[in-house]
N, C-alpha and C positions, 0 to 999 in steps of 0.2 A: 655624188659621193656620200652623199648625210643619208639618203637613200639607201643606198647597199648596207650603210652601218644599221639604220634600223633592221633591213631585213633580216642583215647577219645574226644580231640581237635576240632577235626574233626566233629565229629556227636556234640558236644556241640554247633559250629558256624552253621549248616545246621538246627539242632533242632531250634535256636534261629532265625533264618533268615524262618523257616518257620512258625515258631508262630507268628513273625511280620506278615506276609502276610496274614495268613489266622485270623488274629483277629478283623478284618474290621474296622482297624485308624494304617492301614500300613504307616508308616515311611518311609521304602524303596520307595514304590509305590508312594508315594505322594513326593517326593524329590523334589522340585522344583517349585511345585505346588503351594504352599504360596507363592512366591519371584516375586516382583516387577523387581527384575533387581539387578546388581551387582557394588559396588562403591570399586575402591580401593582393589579390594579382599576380601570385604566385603559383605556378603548377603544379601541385604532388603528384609525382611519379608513384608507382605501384612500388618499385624498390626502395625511393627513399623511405616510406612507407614502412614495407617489410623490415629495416635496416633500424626504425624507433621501436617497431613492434618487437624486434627478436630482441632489443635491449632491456623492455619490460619482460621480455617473457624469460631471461634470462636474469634476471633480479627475483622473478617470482620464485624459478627455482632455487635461489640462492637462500632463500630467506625461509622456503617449506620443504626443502628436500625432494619436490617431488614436479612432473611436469604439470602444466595448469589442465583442466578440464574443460570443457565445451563451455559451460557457466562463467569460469574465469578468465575464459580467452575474450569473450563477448565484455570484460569490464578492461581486460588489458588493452583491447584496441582501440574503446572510447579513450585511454590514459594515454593510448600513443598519438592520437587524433587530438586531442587536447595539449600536447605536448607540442605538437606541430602549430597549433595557431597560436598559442604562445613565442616558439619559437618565431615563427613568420610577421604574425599582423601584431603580437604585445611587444616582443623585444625590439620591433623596430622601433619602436616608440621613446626608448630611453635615450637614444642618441638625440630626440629633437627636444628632452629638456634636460641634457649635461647628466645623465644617470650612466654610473660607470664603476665596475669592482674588479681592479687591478690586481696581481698574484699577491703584492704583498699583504693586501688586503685577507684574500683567501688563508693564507698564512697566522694572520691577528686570527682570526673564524678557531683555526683552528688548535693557536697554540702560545697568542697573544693577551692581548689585553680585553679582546672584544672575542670572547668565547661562544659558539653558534651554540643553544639552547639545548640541543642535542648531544652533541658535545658534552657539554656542562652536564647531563641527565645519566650519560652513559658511564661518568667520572665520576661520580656523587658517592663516598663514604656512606655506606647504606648504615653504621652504627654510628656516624657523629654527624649525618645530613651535610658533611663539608664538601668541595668541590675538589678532586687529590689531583695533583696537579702532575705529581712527582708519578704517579701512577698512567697518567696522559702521555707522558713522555715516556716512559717504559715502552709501552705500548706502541708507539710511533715508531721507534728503534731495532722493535719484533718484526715490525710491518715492514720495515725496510730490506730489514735482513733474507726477509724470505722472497724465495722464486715473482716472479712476475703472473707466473700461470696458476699460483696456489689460490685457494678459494677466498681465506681472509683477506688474498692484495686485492684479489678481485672487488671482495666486497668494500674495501677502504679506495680504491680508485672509484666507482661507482660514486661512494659518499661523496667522497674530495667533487667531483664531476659536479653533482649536483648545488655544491654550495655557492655558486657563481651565480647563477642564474635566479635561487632564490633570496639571494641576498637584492640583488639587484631589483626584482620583483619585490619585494618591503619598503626599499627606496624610493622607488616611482611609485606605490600606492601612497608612502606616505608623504610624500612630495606632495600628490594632488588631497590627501584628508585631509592634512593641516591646514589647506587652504579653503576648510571650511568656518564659516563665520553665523554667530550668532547675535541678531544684535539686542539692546537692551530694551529694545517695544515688543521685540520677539519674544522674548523671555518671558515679558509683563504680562502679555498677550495668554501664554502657558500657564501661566501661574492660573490667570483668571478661567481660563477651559478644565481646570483642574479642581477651582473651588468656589467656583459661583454658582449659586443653587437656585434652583426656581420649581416651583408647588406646582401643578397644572391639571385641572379636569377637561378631558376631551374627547371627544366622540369620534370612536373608529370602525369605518365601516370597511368591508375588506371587498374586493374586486369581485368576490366569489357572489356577494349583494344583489349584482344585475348578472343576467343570464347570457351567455353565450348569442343567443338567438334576439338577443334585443341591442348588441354590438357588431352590425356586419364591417367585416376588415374589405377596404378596396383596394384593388392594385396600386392607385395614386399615392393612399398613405403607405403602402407596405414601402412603395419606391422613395416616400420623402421620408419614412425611418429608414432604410437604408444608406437614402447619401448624408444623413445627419448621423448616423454611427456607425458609419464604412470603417475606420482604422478600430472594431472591434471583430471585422472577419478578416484581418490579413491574417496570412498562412505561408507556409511551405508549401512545395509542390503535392500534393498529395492523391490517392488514387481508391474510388470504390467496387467494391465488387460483390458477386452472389455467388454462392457455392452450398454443396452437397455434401455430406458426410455418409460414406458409406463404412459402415462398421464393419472392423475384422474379429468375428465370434469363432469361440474354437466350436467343434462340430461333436455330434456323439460320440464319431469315431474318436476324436481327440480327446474328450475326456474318459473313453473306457480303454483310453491306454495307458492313461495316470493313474487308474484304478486298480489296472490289472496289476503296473509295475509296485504300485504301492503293497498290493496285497502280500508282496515277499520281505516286505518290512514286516507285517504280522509275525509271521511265521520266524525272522531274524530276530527280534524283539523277544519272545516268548524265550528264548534260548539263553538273548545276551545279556553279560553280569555289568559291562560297564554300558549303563540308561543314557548317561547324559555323553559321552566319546561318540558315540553311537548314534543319536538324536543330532547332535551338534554337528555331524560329520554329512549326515545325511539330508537335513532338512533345505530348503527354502526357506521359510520364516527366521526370523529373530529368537524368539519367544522358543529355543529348542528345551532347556532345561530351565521350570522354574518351579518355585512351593508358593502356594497355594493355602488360604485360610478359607473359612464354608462363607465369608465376607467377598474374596478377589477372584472366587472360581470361575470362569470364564464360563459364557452360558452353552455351550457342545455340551458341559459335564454336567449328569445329573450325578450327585453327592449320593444320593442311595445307593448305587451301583457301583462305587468305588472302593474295589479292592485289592490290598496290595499285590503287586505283579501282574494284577489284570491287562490285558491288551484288547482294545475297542478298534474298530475304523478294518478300511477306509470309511470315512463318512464325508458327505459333504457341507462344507460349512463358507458361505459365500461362492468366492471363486476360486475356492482350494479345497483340495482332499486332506484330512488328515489322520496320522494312524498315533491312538494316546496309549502310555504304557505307565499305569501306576505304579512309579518306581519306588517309594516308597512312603507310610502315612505313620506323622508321628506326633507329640502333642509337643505343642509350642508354649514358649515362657508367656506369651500376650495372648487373654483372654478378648473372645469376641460378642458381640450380641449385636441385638438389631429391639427398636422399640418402637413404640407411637407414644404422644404425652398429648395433655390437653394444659396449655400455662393460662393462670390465670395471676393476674400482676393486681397489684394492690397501689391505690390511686397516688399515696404519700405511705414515708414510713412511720406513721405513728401507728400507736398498738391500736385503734378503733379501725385503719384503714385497713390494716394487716387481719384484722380478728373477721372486718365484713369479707374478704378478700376468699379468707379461709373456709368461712360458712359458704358461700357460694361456688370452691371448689369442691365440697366435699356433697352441697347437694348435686352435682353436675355429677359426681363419684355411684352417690347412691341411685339415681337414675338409670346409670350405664350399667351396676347390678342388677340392676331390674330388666335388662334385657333393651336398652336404648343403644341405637347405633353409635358407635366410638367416631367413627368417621366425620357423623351428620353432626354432631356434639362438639368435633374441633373445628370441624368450619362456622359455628354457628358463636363459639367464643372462646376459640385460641385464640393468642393475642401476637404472634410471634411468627414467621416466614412459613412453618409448618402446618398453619391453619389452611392454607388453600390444597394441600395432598392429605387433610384428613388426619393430621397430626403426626404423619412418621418423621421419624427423626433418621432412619437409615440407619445400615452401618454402623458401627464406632467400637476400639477396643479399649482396654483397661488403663493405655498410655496417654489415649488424646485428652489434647484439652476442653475440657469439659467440667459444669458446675458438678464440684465432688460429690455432695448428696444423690445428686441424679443418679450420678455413675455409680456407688456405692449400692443404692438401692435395685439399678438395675440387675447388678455380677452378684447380689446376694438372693436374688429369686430364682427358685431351683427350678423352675418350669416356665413356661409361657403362661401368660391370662392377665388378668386385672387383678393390680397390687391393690392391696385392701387399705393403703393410707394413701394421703395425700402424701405431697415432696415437698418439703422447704427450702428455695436455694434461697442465693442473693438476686435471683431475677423474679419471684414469685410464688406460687403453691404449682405444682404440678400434678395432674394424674399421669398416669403410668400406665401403661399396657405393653407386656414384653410383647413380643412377635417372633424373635427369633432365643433363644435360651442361649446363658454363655456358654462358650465354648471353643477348646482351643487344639483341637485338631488342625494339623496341617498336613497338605499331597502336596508331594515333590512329582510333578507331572516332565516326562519326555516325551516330544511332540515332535514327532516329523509331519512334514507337512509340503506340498507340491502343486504349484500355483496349474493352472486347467491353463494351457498356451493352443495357439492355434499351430497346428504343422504346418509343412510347406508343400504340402497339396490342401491345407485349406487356405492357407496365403495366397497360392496361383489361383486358386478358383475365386476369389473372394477380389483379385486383382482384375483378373478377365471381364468380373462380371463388372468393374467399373470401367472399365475397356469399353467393353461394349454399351454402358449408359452415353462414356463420352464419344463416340464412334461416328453417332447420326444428329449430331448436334451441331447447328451453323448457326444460330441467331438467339438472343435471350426468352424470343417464344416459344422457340422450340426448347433451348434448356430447363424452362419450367413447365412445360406441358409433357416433358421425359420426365421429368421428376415427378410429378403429380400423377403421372401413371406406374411408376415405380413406388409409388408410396413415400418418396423420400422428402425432406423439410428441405425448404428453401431457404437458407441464409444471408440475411445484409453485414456485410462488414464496411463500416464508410469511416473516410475520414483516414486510412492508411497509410502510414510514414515510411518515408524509404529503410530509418532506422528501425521498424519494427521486428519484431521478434514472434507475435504471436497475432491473431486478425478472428476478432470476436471468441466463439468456446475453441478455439485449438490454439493451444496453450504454447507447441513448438512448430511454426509455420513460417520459417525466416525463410524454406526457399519459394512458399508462395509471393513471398513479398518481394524477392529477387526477381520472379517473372515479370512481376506487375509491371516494374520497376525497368528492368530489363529487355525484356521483350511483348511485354504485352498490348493489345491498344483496345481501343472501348467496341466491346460486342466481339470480343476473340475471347476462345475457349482454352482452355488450360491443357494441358498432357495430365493425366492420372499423376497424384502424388501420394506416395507411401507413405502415411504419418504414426508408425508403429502400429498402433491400435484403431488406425482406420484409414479411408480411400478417400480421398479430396478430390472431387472435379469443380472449378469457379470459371468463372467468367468475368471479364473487367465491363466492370456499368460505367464510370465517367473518371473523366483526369480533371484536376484544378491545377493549375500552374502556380508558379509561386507569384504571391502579390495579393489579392483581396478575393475571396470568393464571391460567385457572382449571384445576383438578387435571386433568380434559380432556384439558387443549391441551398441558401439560407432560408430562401421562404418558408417553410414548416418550422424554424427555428425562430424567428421572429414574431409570426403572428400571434401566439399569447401577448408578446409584448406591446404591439400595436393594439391588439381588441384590448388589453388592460386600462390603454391610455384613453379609448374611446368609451371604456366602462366609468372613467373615472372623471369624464367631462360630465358624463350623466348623472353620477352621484355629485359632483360638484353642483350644479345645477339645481338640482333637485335640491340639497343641503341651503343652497343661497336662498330659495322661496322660505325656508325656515325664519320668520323673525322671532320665534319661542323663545326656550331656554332649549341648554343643551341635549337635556331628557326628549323634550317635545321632537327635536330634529331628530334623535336616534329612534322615536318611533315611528320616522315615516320608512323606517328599510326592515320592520318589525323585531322577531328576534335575532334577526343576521349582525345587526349593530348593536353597540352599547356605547354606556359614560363608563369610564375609567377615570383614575386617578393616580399621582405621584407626586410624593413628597420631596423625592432625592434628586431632580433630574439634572446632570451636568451636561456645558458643553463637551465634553471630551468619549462622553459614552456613544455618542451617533445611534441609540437607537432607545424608544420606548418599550414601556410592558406590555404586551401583548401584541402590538404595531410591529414590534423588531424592530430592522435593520434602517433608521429614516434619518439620517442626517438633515436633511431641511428643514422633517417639521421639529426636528427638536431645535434648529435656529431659528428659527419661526419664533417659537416659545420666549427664546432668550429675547426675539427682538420686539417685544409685546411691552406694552405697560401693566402693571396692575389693575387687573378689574374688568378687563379690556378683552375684545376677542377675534381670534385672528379671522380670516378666509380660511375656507377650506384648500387644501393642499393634496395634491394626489403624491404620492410616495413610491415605495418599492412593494409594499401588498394592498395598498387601499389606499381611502381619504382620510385626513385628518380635519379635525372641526377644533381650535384648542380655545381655551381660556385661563387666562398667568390667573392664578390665585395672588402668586404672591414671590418676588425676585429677591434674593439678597446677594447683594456686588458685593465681594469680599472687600474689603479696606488696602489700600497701597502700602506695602510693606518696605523698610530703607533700601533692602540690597533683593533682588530677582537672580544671585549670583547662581544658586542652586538649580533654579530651572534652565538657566541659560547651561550649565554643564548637563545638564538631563537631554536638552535638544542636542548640543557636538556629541553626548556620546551616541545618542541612536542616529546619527547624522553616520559618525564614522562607523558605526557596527556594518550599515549596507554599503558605506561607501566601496569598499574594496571589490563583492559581485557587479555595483552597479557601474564600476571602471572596467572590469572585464566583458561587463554585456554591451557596454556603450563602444567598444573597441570590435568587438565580434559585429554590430551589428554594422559597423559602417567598415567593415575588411571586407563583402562580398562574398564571403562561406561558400563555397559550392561542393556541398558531401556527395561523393560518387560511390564510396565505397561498396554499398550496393551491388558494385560490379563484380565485386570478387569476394565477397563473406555474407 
């Protein structure tokens, strides 16, 4: 009898497991296939998903009037995605230490004694900075009164909604801050890395000292740096690839059909009374209606040629045609000019430094009379950012800030040339050479203007031809020996996140990363992707899984650092045979080393003058006697060789109260990220989304 039960059992689980499959909305078959990703050991369905997302995207309109954009949706679904492991892997967490925000609670939040800060901000008496209370409750009572489907309930249910959750979240962060502790050797300890100083000469020689070819890296050390600093390659799953960019260029035909169409703007232009309706109506660019000083005139326009109601173009300028129509030129209240100066600054203000200062602009002056180059004269003793272009000063009209004599002396020279006096500001004596004469003509320029696009017989032609690059392609040999005969660049993009957005120079490539991601596997080719202004064909070169990347993938990433360590046993070495002085050992690596010195040096700086970034050797230093000299130490760019000059321990002071409040607060400034990432990392995160965005 146990027997028939098994069988029974048996054919009842196979019966039911095959009617799932064959009833076409398989269960089994589709396992996985909704789910966004996994929180906490919890499965995200694609709808509950959808169901946080349309709640953000439905806030967002509430708040901007308008739907989100490609841009904004891409931040609204990291916000619903964050809101999910919150909800999942952080808010389970309050229940296991007594963390809990009851209605009436919400209640006090919003009309209590315990007012939510927002709250309190959106109620504020903006002329007595008071908090109106009486205005709070107005307000509540408006709220109530109205429909359930009006926009303000929406937006007050929304609010109300949220203050649960983030109250609750304050509690449990500050549950776990306060239970940060400093003790009073800690403190001591601070005090001392903050004010104990020590003198030190030391010889630093940099890795760069010994030569590449005198440090060979072996596979043994590359493997014993690797398992000695493995937890600095763990990773996400991530995926590299190589790809081609085939550029979509409009073609002759396309641009002499922007030319042609332009040409009836001439001819409309010449006619019409209102420049800028007209320009504004018609153009492409931004820039349809604007004026113009002979300082902002954009370089198309030559200023000679500028007459009122003239019409110019089409011409081409970049990757656009434009047709200009001088609507009208008038003189403006802001005079302009343009100068070169030669300053020459005087050492102190007393009348002897000012009088030598002054004889020596003025022979520089008569010099440049006599036909001496202006230019060769400001480089050789301007004293001022202007000296390396030869002394222009550019641009500037009658309003900017600028020393007033200059300016004055400039707008009263009726012509361009060399002002016959020097200049006296408060920065020195200047010589003067106009370049450009004031002047305060303005053109109010209307500008239509029509960007050069490819059509849609050079997009299919332009399409095909990446068709057929990708067409005869099965393996990464043959992908780059089709490109190298096509002329085209070979691309790495490595290191590829499923949440990426963009994979090396292409800027929006979310659905290559969806392939990758999706369907792709190592040595498969892409299907042609249209990326506006170009053709994508890639290929996937290798997957790392998530966990540690393997010696492989990092070895070009390590081996500076291994041949460093092996440069730096040989400068050790070689520094040990030194019994000199410190000079004597820096000249055995000739000019590559030197002595240095420092007066200031604290524990709490982690790095030396010109050494940089070396926490050791500067505890080195500390833990040295006077007079005394340490070993050489290899660091993070080189060896160090020290010797303490001279330590002063700062004195034990009664109360370290101050430092001890210095560590809780930067203890609690990170506490709160480093409770959210300590939570993230031990929930198991599994992001799929991928699958569907």
């Amino acid at each position: 009898m146990g027997t028939w039960v098994v069988v029974f059992v048996f054919v009842a689980i196979a019966a039911f497991t095959l009617g799932d499959i064959f009833s076409g909305n398989s269960s089994i078959l589709n396992w996985g296939k909704n789910s966004v990703g996994e929180i906490a050991g919890k499965e995200i369905s694609y709808d509950e998903f959808q169901s946080v997302l349309q709640e953000r995207e439905n806030n967002y309109i509430l708040n901007f009037g308008r739907e989100p954009g490609d841009r904004e949706k891409t931040g609204l679904r990291q916000q619903a995605w964050d809101l999910l492991i919150a909800r999942h892997a952080i808010e389970s967490q309050y229940e296991k230490v007594g963390v809990e925000v009851n209605d009436d609670e919400v209640v006090d939040m919003i009309s209590g004694k315990n007012i939510d800060p927002g709250v309190m901000q959106a109620f504020t008496n903006q002329e007595t900075g008071q908090f109106d209370r009486a205005a709070l409750g107005n307000y509540i009572n408006q709220i109530k009164a109205m429909p359930l489907t009006s926009e303000q309930r929406i937006r007050w249910e929304l609010f109300q909604k949220d203050l649960q959750p983030g109250r609750a979240r304050i509690k449990y962060e500050n549950l776990l801050i306060k239970t940060n502790y400093v003790t009073s050797a800690e403190a001591e300890r601070e005090y001392h890395l903050q004010s104990d100083v020590a003198e030190v000469r030391y010889v630093y020689v940099p890795f760069y000292a010994v030569s590449d070819s005198s440090a060979k890296v072996t596979d043994k050390e590359l493997q014993e740096y690797y398992n000695k600093n493995k937890e600095k390659f763990k990773t996400d799953e991530t995926r590299d690839l190589k790809y081609v960019s085939i550029p979509l260029v409009p073609s002759a035909d396309d641009s002499l059909v922007v030319f042609e169409d332009l040409q009836k703007a001439v001819a409309e232009f010449k006619t019409e009374s209102e420049d800028s309706i007209y320009a504004a109506t018609n153009t492409d660019g931004r820039d349809a209606f604007v004026k113009y000083t002979v300082a902002t005139l954009p370089a198309f326009v030559n200023q000679d040629s500028l007459v009122q109601g003239k019409v110019f173009g089409p011409f081409l300028d970049g990757e656009n045609y434009k047709v200009v129509k001088v609507s009208s030129i008038i003189k403006d209240t802001v005079l302009t000019a343009r100068a070169k100066h030669i300053l020459i600054r005087w050492a102190d203000t007393s009348e002897s430094a000012k009088k030598e200062a002054k004889t020596k602009a003025q022979d520089i002056l008569k010099d440049l009379k006599g036909g001496a180059d202006f230019a060769a004269k400001a480089r050789e003793f301007g004293t001022d950012g202007t000296a390396s272009r030869g002394g222009d000063v550019g641009w500037f009209t009658s309003i900017d800030q600028m020393a007033q004599p200059f300016k004055d002396a400039v707008f009263a020279a009726p012509k361009v040339g060399l002002l016959n006096e020097v200049v006296e500001t408060e920065f020195g004596y200047h010589i003067i050479e106009v370049t450009n004469a004031k002047n305060n003509d303005a053109y109010k320029l209307a500008v239509v203007e029509r960007t050069i696009t490819p059509s849609d017989a050079t997009t299919n032609e332009a399409f095909r031809k990446a068709e057929a690059f990708a067409s005869n392609l099965t393996d990464l040999a043959s992908f780059e020996a089709s490109a190298k005969q096509s002329g085209l660049i070979v691309m790495d993009a490595l290191n590829v996140g499923a949440a990426d957005r963009s994979i090396g120079t292409l800027t929006d490539a979310r659905q290559i990363v969806q392939w990758l991601f999706r369907d792709a596997s190592t040595g498969k080719i892409s299907q042609v992707y249209d990326l506006q202004d170009q053709n994508v064909v890639a290929i996937m070169t290798n997957k790392i899984e998530k966990g540690y990347k393997p010696l492989n993938v990092v070895k070009t990433e390590i081996t500076p650092a291994v041949r460093n360590i092996i440069k730096g046993k040989i400068i050790i070495e070689k520094l040990e045979s030194s019994k000199g002085t410190l000079d004597e050992a820096a000249k055995l690596f000739g000019e590559l080393a030197n002595v240095y010195s420092t007066s200031d040096l604290k524990l709490n700086s982690n790095s030396m003058p010109t050494v940089g970034f070396d926490p050791q050797a500067v505890g080195l230093a500390f833990s040295l006697e006077s007079g005394k000299r340490s070993k050489p130490v290899a660091g993070e760019n080189g060896v160090v060789l020290l010797e303490l000059q001279n330590k002063t321990v700062a004195p034990s002071i009664e109360n370290y109260s101050a430092y001890k409040d210095q560590l809780i607060q930067n203890a609690a400034s990170s506490s709160a990220f480093n409770i959210t990432e300590a939570i993230k990392t031990n929930s198991d995160i599994v992001d799929m989304r991928y699958k569907f965005f």
